[in-house]
PDB file of N, CA, C and O in Angstrom:
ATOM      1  N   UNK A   1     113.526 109.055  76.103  1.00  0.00           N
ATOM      2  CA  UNK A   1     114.631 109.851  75.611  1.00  0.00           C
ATOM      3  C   UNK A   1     115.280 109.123  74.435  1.00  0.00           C
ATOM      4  O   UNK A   1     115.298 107.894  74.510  1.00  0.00           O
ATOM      5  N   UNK A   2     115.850 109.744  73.290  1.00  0.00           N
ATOM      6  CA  UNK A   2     115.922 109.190  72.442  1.00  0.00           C
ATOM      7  C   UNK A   2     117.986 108.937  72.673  1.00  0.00           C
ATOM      8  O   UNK A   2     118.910 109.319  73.391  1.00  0.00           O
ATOM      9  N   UNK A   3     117.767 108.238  71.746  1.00  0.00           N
ATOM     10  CA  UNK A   3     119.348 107.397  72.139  1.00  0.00           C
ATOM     11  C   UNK A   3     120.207 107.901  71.102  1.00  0.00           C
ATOM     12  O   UNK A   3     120.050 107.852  69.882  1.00  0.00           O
ATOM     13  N   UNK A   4     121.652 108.663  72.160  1.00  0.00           N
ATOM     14  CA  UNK A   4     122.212 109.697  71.800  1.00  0.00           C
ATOM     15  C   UNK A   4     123.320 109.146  70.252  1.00  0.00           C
ATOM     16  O   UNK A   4     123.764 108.004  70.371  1.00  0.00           O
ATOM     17  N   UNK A   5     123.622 109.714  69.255  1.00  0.00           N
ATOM     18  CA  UNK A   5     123.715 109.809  68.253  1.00  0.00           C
ATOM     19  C   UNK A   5     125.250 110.361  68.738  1.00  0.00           C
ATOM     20  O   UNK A   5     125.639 111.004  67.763  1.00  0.00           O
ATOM     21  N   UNK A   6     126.120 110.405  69.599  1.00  0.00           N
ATOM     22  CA  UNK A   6     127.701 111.226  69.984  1.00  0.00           C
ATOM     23  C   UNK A   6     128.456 109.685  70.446  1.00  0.00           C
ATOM     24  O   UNK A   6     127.915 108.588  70.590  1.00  0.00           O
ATOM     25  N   UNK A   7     129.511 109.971  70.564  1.00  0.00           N
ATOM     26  CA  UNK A   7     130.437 108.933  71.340  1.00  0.00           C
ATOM     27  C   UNK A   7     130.424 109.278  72.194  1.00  0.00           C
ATOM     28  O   UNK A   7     129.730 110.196  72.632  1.00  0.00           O
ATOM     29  N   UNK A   8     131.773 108.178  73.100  1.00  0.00           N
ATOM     30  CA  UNK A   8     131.644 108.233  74.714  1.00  0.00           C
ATOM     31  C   UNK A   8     132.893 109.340  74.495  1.00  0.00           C
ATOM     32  O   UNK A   8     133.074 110.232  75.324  1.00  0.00           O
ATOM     33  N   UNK A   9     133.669 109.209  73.392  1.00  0.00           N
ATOM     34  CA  UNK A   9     134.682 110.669  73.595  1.00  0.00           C
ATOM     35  C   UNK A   9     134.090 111.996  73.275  1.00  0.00           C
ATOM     36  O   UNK A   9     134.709 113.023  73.556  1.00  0.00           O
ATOM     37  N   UNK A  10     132.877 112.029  72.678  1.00  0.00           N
ATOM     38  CA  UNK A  10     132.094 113.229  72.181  1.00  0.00           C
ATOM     39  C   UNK A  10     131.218 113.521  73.731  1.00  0.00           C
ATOM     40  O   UNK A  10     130.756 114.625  74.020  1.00  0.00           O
ATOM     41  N   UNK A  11     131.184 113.114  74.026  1.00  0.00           N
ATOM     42  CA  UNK A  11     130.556 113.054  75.901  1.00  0.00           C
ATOM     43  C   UNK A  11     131.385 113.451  76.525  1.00  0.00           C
ATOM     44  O   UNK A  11     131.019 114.447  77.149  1.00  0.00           O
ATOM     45  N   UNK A  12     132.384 113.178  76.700  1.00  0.00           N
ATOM     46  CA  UNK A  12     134.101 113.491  77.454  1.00  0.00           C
ATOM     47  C   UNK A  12     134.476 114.914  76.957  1.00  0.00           C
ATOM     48  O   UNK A  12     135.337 115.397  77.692  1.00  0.00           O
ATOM     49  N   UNK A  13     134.104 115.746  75.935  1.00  0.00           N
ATOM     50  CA  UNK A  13     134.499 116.626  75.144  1.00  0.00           C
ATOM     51  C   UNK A  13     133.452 117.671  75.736  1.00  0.00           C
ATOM     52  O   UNK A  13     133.800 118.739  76.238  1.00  0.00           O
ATOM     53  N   UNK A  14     132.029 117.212  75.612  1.00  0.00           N
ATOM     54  CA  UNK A  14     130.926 118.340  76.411  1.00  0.00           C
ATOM     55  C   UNK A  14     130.774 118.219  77.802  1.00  0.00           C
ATOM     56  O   UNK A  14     130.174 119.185  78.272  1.00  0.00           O
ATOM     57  N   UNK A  15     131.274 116.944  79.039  1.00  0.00           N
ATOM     58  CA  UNK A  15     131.868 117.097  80.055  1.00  0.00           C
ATOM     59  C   UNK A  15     132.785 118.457  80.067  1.00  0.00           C
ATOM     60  O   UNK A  15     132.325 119.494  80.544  1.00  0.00           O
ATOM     61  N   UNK A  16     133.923 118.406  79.592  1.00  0.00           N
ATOM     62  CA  UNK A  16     135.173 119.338  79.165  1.00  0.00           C
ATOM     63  C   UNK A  16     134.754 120.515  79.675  1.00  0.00           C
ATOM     64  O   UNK A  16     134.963 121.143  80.713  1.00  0.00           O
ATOM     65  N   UNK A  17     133.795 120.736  78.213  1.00  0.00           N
ATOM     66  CA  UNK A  17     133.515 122.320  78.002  1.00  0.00           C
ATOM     67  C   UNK A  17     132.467 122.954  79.313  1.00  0.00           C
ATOM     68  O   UNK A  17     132.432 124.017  79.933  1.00  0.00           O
ATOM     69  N   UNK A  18     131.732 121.782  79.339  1.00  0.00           N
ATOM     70  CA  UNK A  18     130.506 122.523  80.799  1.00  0.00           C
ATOM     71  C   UNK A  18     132.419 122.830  82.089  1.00  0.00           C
ATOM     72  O   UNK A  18     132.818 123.968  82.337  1.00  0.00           O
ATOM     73  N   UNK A  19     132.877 122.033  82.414  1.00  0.00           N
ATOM     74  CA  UNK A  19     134.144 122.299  83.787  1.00  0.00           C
ATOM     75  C   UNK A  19     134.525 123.427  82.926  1.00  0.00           C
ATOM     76  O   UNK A  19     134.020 124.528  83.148  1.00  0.00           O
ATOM     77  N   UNK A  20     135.160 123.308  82.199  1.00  0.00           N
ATOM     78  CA  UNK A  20     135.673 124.721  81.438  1.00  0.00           C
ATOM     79  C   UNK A  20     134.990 126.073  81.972  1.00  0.00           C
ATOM     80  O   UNK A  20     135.496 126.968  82.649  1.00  0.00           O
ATOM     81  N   UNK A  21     133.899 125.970  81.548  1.00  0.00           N
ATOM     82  CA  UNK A  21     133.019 127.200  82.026  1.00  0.00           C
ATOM     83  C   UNK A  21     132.934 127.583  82.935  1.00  0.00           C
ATOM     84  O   UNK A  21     133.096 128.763  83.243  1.00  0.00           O
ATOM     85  N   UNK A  22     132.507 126.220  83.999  1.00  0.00           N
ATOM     86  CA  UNK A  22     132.054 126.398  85.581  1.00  0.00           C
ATOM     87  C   UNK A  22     133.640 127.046  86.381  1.00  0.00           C
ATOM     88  O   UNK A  22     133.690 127.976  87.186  1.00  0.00           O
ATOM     89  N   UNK A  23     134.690 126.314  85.915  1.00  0.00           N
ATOM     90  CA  UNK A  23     136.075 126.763  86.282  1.00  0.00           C
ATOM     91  C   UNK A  23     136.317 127.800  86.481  1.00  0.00           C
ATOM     92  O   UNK A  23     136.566 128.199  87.619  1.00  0.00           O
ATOM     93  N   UNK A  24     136.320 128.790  85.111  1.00  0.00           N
ATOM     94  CA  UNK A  24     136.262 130.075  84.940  1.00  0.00           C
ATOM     95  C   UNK A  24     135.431 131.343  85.057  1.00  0.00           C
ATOM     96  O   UNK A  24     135.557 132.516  84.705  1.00  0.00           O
ATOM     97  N   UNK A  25     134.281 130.409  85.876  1.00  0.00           N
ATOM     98  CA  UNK A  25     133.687 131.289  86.510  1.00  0.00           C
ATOM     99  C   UNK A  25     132.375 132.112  85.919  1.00  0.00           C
ATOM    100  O   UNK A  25     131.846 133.041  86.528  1.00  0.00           O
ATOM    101  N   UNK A  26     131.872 131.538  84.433  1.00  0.00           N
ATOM    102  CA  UNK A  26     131.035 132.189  83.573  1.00  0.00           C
ATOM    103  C   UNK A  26     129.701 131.071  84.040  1.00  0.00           C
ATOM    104  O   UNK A  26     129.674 129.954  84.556  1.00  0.00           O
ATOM    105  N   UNK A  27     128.600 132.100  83.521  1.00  0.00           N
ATOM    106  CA  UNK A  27     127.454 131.098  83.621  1.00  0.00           C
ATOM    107  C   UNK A  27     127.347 131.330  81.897  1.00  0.00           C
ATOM    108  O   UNK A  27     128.091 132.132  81.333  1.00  0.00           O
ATOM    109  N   UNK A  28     126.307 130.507  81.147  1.00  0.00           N
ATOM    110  CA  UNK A  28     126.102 130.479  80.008  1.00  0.00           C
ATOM    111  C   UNK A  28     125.732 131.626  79.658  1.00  0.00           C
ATOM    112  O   UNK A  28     126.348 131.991  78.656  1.00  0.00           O
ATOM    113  N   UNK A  29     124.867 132.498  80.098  1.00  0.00           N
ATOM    114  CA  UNK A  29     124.531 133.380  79.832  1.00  0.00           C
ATOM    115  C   UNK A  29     125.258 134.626  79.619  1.00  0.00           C
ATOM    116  O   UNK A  29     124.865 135.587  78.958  1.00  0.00           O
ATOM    117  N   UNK A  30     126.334 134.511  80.233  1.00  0.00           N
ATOM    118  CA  UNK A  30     127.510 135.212  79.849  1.00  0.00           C
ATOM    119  C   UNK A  30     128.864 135.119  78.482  1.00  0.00           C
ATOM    120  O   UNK A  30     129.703 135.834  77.934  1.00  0.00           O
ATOM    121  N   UNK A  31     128.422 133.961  78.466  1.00  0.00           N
ATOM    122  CA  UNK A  31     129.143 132.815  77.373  1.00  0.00           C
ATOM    123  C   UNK A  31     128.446 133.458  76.434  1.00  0.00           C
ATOM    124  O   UNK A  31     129.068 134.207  75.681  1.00  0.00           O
ATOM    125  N   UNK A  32     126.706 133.267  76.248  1.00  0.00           N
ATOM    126  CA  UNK A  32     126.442 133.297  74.963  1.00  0.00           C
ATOM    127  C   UNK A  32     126.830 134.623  74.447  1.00  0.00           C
ATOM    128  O   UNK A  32     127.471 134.692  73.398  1.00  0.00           O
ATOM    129  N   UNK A  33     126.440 135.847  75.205  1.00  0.00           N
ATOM    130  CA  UNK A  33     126.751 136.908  75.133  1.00  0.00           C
ATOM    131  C   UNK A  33     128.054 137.212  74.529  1.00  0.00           C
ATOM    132  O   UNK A  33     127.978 137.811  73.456  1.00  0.00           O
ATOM    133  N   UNK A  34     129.036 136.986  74.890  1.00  0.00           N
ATOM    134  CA  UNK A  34     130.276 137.160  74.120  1.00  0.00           C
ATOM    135  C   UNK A  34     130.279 136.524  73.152  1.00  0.00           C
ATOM    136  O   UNK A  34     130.975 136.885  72.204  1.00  0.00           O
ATOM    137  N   UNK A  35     129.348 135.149  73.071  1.00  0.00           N
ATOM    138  CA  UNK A  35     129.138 134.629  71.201  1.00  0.00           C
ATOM    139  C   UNK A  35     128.742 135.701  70.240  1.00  0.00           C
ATOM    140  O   UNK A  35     129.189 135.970  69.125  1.00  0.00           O
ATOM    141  N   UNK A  36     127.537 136.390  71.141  1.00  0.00           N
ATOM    142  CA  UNK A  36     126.231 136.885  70.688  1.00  0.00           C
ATOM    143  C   UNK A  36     125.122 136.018  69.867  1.00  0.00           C
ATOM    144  O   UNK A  36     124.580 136.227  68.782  1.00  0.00           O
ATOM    145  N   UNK A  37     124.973 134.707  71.044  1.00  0.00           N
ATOM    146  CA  UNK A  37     124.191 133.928  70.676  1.00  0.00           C
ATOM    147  C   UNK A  37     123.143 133.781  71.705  1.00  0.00           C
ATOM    148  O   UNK A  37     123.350 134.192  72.847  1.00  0.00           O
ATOM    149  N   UNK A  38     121.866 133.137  71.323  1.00  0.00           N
ATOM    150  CA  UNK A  38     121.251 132.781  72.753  1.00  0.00           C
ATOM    151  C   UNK A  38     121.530 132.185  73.638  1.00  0.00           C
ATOM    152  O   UNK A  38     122.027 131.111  73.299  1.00  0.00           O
ATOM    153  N   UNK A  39     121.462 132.340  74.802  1.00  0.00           N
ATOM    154  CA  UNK A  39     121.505 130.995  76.284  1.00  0.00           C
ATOM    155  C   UNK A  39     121.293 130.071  75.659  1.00  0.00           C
ATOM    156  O   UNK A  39     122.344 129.487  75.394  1.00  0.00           O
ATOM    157  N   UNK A  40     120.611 129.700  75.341  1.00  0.00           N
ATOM    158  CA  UNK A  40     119.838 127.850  74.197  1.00  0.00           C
ATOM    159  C   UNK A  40     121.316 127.517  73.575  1.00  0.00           C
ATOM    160  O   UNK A  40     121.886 126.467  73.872  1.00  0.00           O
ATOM    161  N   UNK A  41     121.813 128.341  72.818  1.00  0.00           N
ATOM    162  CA  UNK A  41     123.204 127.759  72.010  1.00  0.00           C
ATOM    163  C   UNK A  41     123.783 126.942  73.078  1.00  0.00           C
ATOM    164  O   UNK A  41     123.795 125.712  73.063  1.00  0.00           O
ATOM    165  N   UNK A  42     124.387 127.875  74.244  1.00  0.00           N
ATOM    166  CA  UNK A  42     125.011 126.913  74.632  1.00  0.00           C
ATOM    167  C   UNK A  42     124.608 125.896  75.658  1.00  0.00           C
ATOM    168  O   UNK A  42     125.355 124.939  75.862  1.00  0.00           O
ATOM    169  N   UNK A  43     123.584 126.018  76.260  1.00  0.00           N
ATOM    170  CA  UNK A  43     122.935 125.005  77.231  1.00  0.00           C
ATOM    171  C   UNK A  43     122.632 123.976  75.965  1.00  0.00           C
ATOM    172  O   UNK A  43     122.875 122.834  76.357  1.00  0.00           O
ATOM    173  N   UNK A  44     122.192 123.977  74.601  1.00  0.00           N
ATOM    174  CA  UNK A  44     122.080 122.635  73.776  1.00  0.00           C
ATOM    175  C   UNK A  44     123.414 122.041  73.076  1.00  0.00           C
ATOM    176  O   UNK A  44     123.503 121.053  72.346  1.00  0.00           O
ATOM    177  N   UNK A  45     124.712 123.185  73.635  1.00  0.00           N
ATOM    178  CA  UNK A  45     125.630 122.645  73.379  1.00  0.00           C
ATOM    179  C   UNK A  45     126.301 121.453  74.330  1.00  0.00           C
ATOM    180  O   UNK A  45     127.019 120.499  74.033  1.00  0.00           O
ATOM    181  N   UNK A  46     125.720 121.950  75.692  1.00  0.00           N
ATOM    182  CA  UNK A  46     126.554 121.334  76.520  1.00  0.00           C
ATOM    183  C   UNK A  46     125.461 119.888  77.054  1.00  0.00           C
ATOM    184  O   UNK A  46     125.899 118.849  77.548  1.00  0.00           O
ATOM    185  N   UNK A  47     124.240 120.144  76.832  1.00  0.00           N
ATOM    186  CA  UNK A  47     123.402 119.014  76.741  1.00  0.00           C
ATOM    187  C   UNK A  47     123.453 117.922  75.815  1.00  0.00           C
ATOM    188  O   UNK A  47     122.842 116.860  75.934  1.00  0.00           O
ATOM    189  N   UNK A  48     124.573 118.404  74.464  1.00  0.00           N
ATOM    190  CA  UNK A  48     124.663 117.498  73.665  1.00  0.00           C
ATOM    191  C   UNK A  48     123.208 117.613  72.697  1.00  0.00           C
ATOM    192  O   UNK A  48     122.858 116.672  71.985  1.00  0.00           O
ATOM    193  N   UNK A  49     122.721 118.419  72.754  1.00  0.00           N
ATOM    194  CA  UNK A  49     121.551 118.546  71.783  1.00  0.00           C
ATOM    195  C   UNK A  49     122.147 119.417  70.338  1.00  0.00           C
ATOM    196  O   UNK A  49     121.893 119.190  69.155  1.00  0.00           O
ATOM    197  N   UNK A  50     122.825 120.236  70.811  1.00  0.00           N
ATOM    198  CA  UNK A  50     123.866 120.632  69.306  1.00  0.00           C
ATOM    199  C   UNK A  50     125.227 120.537  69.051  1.00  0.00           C
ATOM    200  O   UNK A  50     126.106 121.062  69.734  1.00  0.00           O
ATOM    201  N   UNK A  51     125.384 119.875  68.076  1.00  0.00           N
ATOM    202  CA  UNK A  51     127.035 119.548  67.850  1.00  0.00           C
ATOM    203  C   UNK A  51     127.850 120.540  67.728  1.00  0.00           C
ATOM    204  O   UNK A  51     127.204 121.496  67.296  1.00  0.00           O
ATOM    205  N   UNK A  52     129.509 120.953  67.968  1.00  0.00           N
ATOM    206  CA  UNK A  52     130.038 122.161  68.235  1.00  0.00           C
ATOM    207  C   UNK A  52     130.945 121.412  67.195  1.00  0.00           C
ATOM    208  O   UNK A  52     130.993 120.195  67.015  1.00  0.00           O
ATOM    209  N   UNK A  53     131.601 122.322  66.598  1.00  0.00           N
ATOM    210  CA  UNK A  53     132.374 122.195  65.539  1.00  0.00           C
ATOM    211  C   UNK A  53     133.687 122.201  65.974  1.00  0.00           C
ATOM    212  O   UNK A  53     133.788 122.087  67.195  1.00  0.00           O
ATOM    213  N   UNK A  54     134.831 122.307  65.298  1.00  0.00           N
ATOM    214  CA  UNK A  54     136.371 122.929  65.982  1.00  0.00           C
ATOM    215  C   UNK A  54     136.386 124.481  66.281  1.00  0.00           C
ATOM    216  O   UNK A  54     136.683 125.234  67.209  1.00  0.00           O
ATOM    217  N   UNK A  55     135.985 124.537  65.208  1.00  0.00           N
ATOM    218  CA  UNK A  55     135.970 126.078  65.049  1.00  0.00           C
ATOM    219  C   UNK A  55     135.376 126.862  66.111  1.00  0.00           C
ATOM    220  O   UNK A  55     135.898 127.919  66.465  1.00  0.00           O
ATOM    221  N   UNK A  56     134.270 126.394  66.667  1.00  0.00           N
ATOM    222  CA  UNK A  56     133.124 127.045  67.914  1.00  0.00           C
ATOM    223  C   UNK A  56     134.363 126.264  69.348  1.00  0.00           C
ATOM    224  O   UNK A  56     134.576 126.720  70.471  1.00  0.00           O
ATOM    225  N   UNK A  57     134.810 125.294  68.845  1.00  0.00           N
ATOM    226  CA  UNK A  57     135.433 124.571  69.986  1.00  0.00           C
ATOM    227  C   UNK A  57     136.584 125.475  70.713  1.00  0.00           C
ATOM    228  O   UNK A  57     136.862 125.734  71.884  1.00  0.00           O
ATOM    229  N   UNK A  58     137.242 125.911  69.123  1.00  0.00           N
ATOM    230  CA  UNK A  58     138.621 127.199  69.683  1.00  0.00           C
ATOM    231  C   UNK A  58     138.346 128.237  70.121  1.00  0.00           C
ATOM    232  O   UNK A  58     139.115 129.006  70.697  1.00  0.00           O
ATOM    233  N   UNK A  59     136.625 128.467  69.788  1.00  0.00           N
ATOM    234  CA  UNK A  59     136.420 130.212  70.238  1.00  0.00           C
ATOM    235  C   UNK A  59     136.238 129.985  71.516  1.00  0.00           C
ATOM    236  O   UNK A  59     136.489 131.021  72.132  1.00  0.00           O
ATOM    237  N   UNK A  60     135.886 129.032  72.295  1.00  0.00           N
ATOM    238  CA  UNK A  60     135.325 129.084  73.688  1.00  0.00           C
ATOM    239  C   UNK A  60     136.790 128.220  74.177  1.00  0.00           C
ATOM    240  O   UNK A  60     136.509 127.909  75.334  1.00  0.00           O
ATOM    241  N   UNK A  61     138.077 127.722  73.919  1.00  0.00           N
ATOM    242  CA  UNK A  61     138.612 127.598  74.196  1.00  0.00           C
ATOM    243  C   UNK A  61     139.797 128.483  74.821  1.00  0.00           C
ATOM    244  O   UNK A  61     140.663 128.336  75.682  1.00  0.00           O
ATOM    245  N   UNK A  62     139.298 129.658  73.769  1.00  0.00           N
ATOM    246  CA  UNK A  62     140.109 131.060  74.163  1.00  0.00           C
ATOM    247  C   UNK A  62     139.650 131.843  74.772  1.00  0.00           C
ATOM    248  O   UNK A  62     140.333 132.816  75.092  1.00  0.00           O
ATOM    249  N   UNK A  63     137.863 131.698  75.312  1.00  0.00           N
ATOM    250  CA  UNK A  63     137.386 132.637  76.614  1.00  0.00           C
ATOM    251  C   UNK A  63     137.884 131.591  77.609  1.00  0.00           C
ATOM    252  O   UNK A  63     138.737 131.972  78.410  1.00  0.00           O
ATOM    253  N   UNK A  64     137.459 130.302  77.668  1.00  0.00           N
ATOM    254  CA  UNK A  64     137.855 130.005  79.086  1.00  0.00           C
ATOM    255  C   UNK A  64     139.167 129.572  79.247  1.00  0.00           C
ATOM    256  O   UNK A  64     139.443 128.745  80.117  1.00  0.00           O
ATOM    257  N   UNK A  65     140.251 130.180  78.283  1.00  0.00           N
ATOM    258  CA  UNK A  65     142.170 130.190  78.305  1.00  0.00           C
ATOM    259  C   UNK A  65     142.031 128.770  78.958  1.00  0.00           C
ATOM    260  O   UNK A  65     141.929 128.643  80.178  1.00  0.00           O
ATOM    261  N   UNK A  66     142.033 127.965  78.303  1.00  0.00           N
ATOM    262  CA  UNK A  66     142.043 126.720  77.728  1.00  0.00           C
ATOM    263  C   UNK A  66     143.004 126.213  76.676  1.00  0.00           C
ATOM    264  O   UNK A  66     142.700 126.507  75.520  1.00  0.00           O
ATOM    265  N   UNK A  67     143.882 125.650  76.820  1.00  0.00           N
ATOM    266  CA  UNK A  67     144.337 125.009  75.229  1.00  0.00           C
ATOM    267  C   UNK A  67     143.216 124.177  74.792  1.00  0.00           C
ATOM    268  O   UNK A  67     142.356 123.636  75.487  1.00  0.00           O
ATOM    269  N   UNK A  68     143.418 124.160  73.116  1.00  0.00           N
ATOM    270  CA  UNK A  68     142.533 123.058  72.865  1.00  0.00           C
ATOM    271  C   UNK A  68     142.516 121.419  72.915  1.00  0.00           C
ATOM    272  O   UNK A  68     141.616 120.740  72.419  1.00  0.00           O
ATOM    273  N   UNK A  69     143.337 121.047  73.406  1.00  0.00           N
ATOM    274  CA  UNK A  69     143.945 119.703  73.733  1.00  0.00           C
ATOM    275  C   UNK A  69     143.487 119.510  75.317  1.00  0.00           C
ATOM    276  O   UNK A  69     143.813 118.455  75.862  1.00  0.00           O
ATOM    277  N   UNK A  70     142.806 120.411  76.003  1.00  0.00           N
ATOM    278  CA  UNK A  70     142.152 120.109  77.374  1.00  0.00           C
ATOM    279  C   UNK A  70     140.813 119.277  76.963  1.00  0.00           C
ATOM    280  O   UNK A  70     140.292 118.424  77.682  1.00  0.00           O
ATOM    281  N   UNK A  71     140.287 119.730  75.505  1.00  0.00           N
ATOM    282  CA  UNK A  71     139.133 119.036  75.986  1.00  0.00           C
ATOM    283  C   UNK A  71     138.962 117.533  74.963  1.00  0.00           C
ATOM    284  O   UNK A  71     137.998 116.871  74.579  1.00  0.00           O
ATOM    285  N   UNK A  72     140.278 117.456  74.810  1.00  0.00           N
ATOM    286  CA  UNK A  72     140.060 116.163  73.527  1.00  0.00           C
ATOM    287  C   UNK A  72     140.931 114.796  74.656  1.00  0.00           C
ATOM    288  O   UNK A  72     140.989 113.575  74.516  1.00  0.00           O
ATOM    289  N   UNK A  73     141.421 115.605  75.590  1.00  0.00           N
ATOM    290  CA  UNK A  73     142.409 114.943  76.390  1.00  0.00           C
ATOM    291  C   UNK A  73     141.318 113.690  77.235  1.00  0.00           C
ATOM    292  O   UNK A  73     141.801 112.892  78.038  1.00  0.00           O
TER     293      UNK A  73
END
């Protein structure tokens, strides 16, 4: 496995977002759907295989009614 390229707070941040989800009760596949992205978006989001921006950070901060300071915390 190749050796991850994120911090230990960029780890703490996609921790976050996977509880976020599971919390509120969505599976990804439901997630992507309201992106209108594939399942892959976000399972390589939350695997840390694709980097999420702020911007992608606030949109899924406001399906799973989240402030955005839950997941930087």
């Amino acid at each position: 496995m190749a050796k991850s390229i994120y911090t230990n707070e960029y780890q703490k941040v996609l921790k976050k977002l996977k509880e976020a989800r599971t919390e509120s009760g969505f599976t990804q596949v439901e997630i992507s759907q309201k992106l209108k992205k594939p399942q892959s978006y976000i399972s390589k989001i939350e695997r840390g295989e694709r980097r999420i921006d702020v911007a992608e950070l606030s949109i899924l901060a406001k399906i799973y009614k989240k402030l955005l300071d839950y997941f930087v915390k």
